[in-house]
N, C-alpha and C positions, 0 to 999 in steps of 0.2 A: 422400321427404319428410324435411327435417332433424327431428331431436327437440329439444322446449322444453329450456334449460340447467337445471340440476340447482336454481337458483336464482331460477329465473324467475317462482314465485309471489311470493318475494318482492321481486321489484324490477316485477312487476305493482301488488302493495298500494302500495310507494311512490310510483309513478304517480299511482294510485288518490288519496292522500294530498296529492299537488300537486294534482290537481282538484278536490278536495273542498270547498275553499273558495267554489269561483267560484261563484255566481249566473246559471246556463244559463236559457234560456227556449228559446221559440220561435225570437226572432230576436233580434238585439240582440247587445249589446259582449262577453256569456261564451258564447254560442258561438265566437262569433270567437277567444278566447283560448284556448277549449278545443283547437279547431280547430289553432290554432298550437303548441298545447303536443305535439299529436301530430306534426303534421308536421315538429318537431322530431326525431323519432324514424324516419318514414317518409316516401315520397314523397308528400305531399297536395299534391292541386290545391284548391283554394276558391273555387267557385263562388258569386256573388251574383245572388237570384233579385229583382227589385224588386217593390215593395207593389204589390197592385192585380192580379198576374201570373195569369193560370186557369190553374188545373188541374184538367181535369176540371169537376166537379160544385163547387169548391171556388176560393177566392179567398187567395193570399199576404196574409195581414192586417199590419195595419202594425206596425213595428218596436217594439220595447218596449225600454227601459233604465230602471233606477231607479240612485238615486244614495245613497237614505237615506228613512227611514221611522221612524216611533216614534210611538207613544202617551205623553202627559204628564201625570202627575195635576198637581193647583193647585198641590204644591209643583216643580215643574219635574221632577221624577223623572221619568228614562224608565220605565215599565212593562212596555212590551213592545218591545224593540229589534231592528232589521234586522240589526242590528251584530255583534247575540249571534244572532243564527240567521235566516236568507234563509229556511226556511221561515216567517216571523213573517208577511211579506207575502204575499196573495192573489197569484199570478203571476198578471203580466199588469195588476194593480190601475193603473187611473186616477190621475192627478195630483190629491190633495185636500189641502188647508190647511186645517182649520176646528177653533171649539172646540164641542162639543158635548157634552149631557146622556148620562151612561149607558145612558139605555133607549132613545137613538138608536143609540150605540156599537152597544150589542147587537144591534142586527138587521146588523152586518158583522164580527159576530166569529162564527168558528170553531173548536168542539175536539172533545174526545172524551172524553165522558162513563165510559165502561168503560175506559178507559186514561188516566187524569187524569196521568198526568205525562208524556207526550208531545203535540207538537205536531203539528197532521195537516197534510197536505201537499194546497192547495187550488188552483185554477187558474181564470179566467176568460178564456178566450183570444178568444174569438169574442161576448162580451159585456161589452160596455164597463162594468163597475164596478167598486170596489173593497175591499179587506177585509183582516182580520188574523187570522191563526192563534196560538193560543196553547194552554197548555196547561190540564184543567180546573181545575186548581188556581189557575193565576195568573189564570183570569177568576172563579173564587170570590173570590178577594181585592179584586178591585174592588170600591171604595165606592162610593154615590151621590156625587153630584156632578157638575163638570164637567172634560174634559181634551182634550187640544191634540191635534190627529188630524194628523198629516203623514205623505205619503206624496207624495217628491219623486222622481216620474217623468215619461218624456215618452212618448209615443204618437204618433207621427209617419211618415211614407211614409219606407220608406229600403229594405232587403232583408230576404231569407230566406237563410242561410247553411249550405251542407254542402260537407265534405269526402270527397275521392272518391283514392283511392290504385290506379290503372291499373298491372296489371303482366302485360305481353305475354306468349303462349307463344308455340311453336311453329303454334296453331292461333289462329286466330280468335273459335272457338267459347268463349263464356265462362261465369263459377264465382263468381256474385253472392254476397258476402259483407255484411251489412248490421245493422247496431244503431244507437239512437236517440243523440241526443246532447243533449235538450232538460230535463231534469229536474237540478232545481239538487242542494243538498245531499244525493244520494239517494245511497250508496253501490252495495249490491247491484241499484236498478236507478236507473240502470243503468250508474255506472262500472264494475263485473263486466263487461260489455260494451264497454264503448271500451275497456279495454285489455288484455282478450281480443279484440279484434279488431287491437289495434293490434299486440302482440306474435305474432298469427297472420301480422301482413303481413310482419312480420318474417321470420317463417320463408319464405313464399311468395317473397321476394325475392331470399332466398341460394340456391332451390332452380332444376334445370332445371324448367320450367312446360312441358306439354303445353296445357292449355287457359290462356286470357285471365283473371286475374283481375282482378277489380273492389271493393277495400273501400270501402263507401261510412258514414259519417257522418253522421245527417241528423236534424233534428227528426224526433218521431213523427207518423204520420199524415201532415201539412200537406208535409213532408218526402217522404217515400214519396211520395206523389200529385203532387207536384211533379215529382221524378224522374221518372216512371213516363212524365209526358207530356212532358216533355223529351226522352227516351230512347224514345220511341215504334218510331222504326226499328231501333233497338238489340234490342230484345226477342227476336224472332226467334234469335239468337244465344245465349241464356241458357240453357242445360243442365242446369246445376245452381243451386240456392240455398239461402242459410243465413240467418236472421235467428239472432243472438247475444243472448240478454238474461238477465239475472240469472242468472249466474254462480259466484258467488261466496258462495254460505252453502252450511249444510250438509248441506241435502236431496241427493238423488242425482240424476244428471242422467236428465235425460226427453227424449225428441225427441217435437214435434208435428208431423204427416206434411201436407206438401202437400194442397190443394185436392184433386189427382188421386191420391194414396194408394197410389199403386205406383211412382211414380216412383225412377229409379235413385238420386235423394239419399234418397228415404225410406229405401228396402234398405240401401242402404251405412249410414246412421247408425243402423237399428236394429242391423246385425248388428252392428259397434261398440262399440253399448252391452250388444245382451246377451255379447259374447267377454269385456265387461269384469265382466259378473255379475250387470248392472244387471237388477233385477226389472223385468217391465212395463215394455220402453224407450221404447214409442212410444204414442201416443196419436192418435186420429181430428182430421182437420180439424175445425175450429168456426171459425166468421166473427166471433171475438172477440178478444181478446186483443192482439197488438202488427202490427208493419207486412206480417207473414206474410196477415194478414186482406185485405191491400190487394193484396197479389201474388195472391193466391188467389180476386179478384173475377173474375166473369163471363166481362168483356172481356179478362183480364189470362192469369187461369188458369198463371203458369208455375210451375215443379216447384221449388218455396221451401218448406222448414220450416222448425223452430222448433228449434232447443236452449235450454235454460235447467237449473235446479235446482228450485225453487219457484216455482209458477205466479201469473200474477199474480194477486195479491188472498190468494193461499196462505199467506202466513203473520205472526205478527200485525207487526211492524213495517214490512209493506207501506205506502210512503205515510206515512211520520210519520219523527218525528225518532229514531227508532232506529233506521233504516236509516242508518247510521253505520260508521264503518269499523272497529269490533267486529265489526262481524259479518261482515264477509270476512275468510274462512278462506283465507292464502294455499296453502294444497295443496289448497283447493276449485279458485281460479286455476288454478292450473297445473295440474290435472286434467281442465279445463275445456278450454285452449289444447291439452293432448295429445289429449285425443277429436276436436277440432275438426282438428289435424295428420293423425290416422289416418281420417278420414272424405275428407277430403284424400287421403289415398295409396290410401284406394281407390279416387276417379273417376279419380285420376291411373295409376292401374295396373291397369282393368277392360280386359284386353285381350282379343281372340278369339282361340283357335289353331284349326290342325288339326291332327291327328295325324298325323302322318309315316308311321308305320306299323301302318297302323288293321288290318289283316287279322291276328289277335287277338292274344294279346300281346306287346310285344315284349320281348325278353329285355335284363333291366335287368343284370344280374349281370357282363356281362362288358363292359361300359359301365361299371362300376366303381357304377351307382347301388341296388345290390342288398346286403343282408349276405350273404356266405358262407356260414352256416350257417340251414338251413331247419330245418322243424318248431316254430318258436314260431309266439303270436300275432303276426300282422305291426305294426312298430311305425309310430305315428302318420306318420314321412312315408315310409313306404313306401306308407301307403295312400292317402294326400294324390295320391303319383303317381301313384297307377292310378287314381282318382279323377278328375286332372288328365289322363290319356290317353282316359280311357272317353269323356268329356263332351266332349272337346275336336273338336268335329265344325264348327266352324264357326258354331252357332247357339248357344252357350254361352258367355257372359263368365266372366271369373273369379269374378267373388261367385256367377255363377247356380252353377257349380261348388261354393264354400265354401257355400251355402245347402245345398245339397241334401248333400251330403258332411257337414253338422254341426260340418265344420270353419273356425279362424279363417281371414280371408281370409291375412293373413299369412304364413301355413304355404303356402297353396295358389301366393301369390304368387312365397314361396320356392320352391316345388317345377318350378312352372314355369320359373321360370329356368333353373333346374338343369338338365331335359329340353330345352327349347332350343339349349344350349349343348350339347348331346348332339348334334342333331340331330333326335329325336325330334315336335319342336313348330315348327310354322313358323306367321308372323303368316294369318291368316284374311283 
């Protein structure tokens, strides 16, 4: 697996930085641009799903775009502008023209009381109304009176939009890679994920590929379930999976484990994170959280975790206007893209041996894979190798070997080469 360039947290934040403007929802004109801005960079296909489409238990709702929104006190003053901040509108808010009393205003304004100078991040997708987010400050300053409520959207049948970046291996068998792409000015969630995911396709397309990969781009939730029943005979094929989401601040990275909790991506990504030092890497399934929830139903059940850094709802500019691109740390980035490369080079390098010459051991020394001089402690990949010969029966992958050995898969990976090329190790 190639490794992320020495500069590639920061030309992820730059990324980051181009999309941070746009206005993403569900469905509508910034996905589509977001979508374009990646496949800019990688191969995306851009599938359009039309309003009204099931999936599942669930219905493609209709398309949403705004164009412009503001509150107007009686002197024309904007008060609260879409202009100055896309979180100012309800996503999703209905088409309203009207002027109205304060204490009507009030029952469709949003904020946050314990954080008065942030604006929270609100959504009405599946119920037709609509609303403004402000900060508590600036809805303290409202006076009585009357002011001019506009919010120029349309709500209309059109599609649902995800991008999908298909890249062949050798095998059919495929290495579902997946993060949302519907959440407007939100930085760490989850632009940390589109472009850690879009800089991981990067690396997957320079590399030789044993298994199929699949980056996919997609609203949350409405997105995933779309997918899922689109792709229904596809599934069988999915091996491994990753959902990508927040990224990029400065908690430490955590894996959340598949539905089924032994899965070969669970192993690989924890041993991963603990080689890298990471306390407590992994965490139990829970039927909460992001589109991991939806691969991990019932019917679905395939072997998809979670990476991220701070979980959602974890920390406090979750959802509000400080998720802002302060707070992606670009060596969180590329931190992120390297676990997700090395998580990568383990399903891509979990291979079985046997040993060649299993009737007991065989003599490394004159193989040239031995030091010359005995009587010390034997050093780390001397014992990786016999480690690597003992297990290697045919019913041992390489991580099962690096688990139980205490050592990185890395080492073990190396070490096996090395014996192969001997003759010592032949494929199982």
């Amino acid at each position: 697996m190639p490794t992320p360039a020495a500069d590639s947290g920061r030309r992820m934040h730059d990324l980051a930085s181009r999309l941070f403007p746009i206005c993403r929802s569900l469905t509508g004109a910034g996905v589509r641009a977001t979508l374009r801005s990646i496949g800019e960079l990688v191969p995306l296909t851009i599938h359009e799903v039309p309003t009204g489409t099931k999936a599942f238990d669930w219905t493609v709702p209709k398309e949403w775009n705004i164009r412009d929104a503001y509150i107007k006190d009686r002197q024309g003053k904007r008060v609260i502008d879409f202009r100055a901040s896309n979180l100012h509108v309800v996503n999703y808010s209905r088409p309203i023209r009207r002027t109205m009393a304060l204490s009507e205003l009030q029952q469709h304004l949003h904020s946050l009381p314990a954080q008065p100078e942030l604006i929270p991040y609100r959504t009405t997708y599946y119920h037709e109304d609509w609303g403004f987010c402000l900060t508590q400050q600036q809805r303290d300053a409202l006076h009585e009176g009357d002011y001019d409520v506009c919010v120029d959207s349309t709500l209309a049948d059109g599609s649902l939009s995800y991008g999908e970046c298909s890249l062949a291996g050798s095998s059919d068998e495929e290495v579902l890679i997946w993060t949302h792409v519907c959440h407007p000015s939100l930085a760490n969630d989850n632009l940390s994920g589109v472009v850690v995911c879009t800089f991981l396709a990067q690396l997957l397309e320079r590399m030789t590929r044993r298994y199929t990969y699949r980056v996919v781009f997609a609203p949350g939730t409405i997105g995933a379930l779309v997918w899922l029943s689109r792709n229904h005979d596809r599934l069988p094929k999915i091996r491994h999976g990753l959902v990508a989401v927040q990224l990029g601040d400065s908690a430490p990275l955590r894996y959340k484990q598949s539905r089924r909790g032994d899965a070969e991506i669970d192993r690989a990504a924890r041993h991963v994170l603990s080689c890298a030092g990471v306390e407590k890497p992994s965490q139990p399934f829970a039927p909460d959280g992001y589109d991991e929830r939806q691969f991990g139903s019932p019917g679905i059940n395939l072997p998809v975790g979670r990476l991220s850094r701070s979980p959602d709802g974890g920390y406090p500019q979750y959802h509000t206007s400080a998720d802002n691109l302060d707070l992606l740390r670009p060596e969180a980035l590329e931190g992120a893209l390297a676990a997700c490369a090395e998580i990568v080079g383990v399903l891509e390098a979990n291979d079985r041996y046997l040993n060649a010459a299993p009737y007991g051991e065989p003599q490394l020394g004159r193989r040239g894979l031995y030091r010359t001089t005995g009587g010390e402690p034997l050093p780390g990949r001397e014992l990786a190798m016999l480690w690597t010969l003992n297990l290697s029966d045919g019913s041992h992958s390489l991580l099962d070997i690096a688990e139980r050995a205490g050592l990185d898969f890395r080492v073990i990976r190396a070490v096996a080469d090395e014996l192969k090329s001997a003759g010592l190790l032949i494929p199982a």
